[in-house]
C-alpha positions as CSV (number, residue, x, y, z in Angstrom):
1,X,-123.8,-6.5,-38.3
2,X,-123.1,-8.2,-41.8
3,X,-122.9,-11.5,-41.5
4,X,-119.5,-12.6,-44.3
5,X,-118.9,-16.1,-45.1
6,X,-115.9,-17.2,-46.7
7,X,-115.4,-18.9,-50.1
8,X,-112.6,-20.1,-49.6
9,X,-111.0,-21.8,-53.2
10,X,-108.4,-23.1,-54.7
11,X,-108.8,-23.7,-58.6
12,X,-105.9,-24.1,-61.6
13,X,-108.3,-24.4,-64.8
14,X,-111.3,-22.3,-63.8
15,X,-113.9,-24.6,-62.7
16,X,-113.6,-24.1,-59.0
17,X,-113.1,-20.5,-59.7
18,X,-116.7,-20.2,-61.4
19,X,-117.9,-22.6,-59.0
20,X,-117.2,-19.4,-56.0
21,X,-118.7,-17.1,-57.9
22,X,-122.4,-18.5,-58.3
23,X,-121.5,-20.1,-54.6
24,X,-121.0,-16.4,-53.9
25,X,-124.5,-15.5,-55.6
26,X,-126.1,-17.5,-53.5
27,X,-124.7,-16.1,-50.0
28,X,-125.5,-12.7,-51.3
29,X,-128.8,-13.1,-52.3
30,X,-129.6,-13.6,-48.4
31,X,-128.2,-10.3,-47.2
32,X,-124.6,-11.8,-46.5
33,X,-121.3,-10.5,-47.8
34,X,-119.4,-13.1,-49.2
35,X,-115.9,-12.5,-49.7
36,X,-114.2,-14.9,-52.3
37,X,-110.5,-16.0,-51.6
38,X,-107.9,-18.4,-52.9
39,X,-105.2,-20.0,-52.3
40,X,-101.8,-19.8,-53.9
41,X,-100.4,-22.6,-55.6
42,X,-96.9,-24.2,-53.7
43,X,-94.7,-22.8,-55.7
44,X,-95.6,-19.3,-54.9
45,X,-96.9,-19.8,-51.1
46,X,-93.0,-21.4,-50.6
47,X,-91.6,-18.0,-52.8
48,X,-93.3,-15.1,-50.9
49,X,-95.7,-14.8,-48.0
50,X,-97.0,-11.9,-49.9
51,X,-98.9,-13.8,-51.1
52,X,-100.9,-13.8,-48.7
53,X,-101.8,-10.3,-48.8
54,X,-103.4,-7.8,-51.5
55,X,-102.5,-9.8,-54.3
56,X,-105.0,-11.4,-56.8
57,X,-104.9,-15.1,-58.7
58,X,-105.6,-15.5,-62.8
59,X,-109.2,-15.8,-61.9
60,X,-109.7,-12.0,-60.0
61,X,-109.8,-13.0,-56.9
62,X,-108.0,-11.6,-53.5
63,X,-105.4,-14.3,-51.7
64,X,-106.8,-15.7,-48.3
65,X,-105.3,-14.5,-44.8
66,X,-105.8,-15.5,-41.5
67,X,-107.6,-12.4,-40.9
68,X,-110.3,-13.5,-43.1
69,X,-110.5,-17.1,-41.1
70,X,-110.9,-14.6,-38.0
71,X,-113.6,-12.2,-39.4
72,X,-115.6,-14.4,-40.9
73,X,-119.4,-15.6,-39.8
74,X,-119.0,-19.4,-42.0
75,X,-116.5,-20.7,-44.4
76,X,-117.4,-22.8,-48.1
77,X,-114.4,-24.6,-49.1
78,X,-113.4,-26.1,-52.6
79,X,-110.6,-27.7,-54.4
80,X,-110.8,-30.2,-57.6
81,X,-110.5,-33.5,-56.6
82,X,-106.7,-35.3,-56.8
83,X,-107.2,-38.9,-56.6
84,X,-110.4,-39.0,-54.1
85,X,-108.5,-35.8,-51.8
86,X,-108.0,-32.1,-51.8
87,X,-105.3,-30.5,-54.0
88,X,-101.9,-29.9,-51.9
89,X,-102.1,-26.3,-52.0
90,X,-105.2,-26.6,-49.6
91,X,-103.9,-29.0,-48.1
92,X,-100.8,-26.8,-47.2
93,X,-102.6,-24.2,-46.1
94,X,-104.8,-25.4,-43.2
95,X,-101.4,-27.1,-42.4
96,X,-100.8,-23.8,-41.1
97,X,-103.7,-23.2,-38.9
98,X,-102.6,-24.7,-36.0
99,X,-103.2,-20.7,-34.0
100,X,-106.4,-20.8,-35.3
101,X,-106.9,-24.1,-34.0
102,X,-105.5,-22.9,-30.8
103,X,-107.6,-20.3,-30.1
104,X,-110.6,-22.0,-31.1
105,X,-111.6,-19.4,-33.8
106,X,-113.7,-21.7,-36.0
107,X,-115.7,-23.0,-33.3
108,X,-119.1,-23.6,-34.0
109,X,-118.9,-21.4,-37.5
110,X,-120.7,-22.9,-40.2
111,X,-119.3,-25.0,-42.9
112,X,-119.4,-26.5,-46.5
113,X,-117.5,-27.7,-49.3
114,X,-117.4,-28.0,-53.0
115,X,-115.3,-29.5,-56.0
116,X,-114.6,-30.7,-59.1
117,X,-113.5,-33.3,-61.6
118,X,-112.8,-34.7,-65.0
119,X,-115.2,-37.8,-64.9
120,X,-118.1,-38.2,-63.5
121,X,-116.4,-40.7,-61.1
122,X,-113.7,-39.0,-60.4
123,X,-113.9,-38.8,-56.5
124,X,-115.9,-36.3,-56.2
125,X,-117.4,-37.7,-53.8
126,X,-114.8,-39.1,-51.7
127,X,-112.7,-35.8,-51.7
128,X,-116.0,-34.0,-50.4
129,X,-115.5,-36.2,-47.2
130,X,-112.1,-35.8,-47.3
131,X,-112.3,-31.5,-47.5
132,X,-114.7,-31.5,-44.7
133,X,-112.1,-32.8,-42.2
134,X,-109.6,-29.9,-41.2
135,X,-113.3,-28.1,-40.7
136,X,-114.4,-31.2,-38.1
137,X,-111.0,-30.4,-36.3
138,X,-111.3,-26.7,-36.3
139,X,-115.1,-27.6,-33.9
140,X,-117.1,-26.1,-37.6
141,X,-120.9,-27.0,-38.3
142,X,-121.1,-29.1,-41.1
143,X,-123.9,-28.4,-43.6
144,X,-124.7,-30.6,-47.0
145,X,-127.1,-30.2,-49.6
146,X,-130.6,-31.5,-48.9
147,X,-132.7,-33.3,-51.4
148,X,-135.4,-30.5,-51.3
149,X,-133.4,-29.0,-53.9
150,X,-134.8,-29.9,-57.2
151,X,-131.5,-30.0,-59.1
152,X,-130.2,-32.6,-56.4
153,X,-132.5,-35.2,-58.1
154,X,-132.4,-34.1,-62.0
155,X,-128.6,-33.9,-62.0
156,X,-126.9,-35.7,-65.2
157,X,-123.4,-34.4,-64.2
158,X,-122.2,-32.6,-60.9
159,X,-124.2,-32.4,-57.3
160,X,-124.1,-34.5,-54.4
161,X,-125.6,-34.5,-50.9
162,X,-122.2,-33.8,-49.7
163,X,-121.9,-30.6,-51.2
164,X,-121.8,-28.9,-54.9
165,X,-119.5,-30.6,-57.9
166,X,-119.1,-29.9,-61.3
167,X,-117.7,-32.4,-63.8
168,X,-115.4,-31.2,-66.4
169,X,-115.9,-34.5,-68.9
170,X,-113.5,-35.2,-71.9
171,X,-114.0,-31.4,-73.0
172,X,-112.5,-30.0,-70.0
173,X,-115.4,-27.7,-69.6
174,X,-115.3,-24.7,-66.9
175,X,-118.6,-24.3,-67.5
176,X,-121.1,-24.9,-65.0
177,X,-124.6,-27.0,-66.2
178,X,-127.7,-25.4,-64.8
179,X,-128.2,-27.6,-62.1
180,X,-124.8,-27.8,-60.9
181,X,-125.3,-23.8,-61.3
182,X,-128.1,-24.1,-59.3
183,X,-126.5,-26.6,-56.5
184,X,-123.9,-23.8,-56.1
185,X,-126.3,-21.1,-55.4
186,X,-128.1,-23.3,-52.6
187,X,-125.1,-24.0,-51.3
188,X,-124.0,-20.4,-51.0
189,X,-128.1,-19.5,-50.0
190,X,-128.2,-22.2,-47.2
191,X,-125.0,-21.3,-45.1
192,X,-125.5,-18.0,-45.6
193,X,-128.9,-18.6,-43.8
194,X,-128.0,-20.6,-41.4
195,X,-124.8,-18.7,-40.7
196,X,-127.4,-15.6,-40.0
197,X,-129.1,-17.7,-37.4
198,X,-125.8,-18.7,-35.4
199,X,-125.1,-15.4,-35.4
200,X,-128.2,-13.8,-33.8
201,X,-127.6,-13.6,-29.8
């Protein structure tokens, strides 16, 4: 059995986007399946629950459904940071997980999370914490980033211990530096691995 972990994003300028796709990289390079999916924005998850379905976002990527929470072996989360939190549409969406909740589907499933700001303290930090607590209340494994990875240490813009950030700066740059390039990839690498490991019986 293929083990398939969920990057699970929401992203409005791109840099969350990118930050999936090396994420992705990473779980793949283990063997894994990673299956990328977003979030809609509020204005379309209010218009249309079809959203919710075979539909793609600006960036190429499939919309999230519950079925993917279900079938999947560990979940990597991400959002930009809004003042220190996740963005509302993110927010809104686990809001609506109270099933899953119910039925304990998450249980015991690995987890991490990623993001993304302007400035370099722009809360990235902070909204890390704050990503990783619908996970806690779904029973989910936390995982962070240890500091055996080189690029955790020689970081000059995004990375944390928390999890993998990028930082925009005054350019408002999507792209990702090489060691927060890196950080993504170990991210993706690590739960991938460790997901394969839960999963053995």
């Amino acid at each position: 059995m293929t083990t398939k972990i969920l990057v699970l994003y929401y992203s409005r300028t791109g840099s969350i986007a990118n930050m999936a796709d090396a994420i992705a990289l990473g779980v793949e390079s283990t063997g894994s399946a990673a299956h990328i999916r977003a979030v809609p924005s509020l204005n379309q998850s209010s218009s249309s629950s079809a959203v919710y379905s075979e539909q793609q976002n600006d960036f190429g990527h499939l919309y999230v459904t519950k079925q993917d929470l279900d079938e999947c072996h560990g979940i990597v989360l991400g959002t930009p940071s809004r003042f220190g939190t996740m963005a509302a549409p993110m927010k809104a969406f686990w809001e609506t997980t109270s099933t899953e909740w119910l039925k304990g589907q998450l249980i015991d499933k690995p987890a991490s999370v990623f993001t993304s700001s302007s400035s370099m303290h722009g809360g990235n930090e902070v909204t890390l914490l704050t990503l990783s607590l619908p996970l806690i209340h779904h029973g989910m494994v936390l995982l962070g980033l240890p500091y055996s990875e080189p690029a955790l240490s020689s970081t000059n813009s995004g990375g944390t211990p928390y999890g993998a950030s990028h930082v925009s700066g005054l350019s408002n740059s999507t792209s990702l530096s090489p060691e927060e390039h890196s950080l993504c990839k170990a991210q993706g690498e690590r739960i991938a691995t460790i997901a394969q490991k839960l999963s053995v019986v």
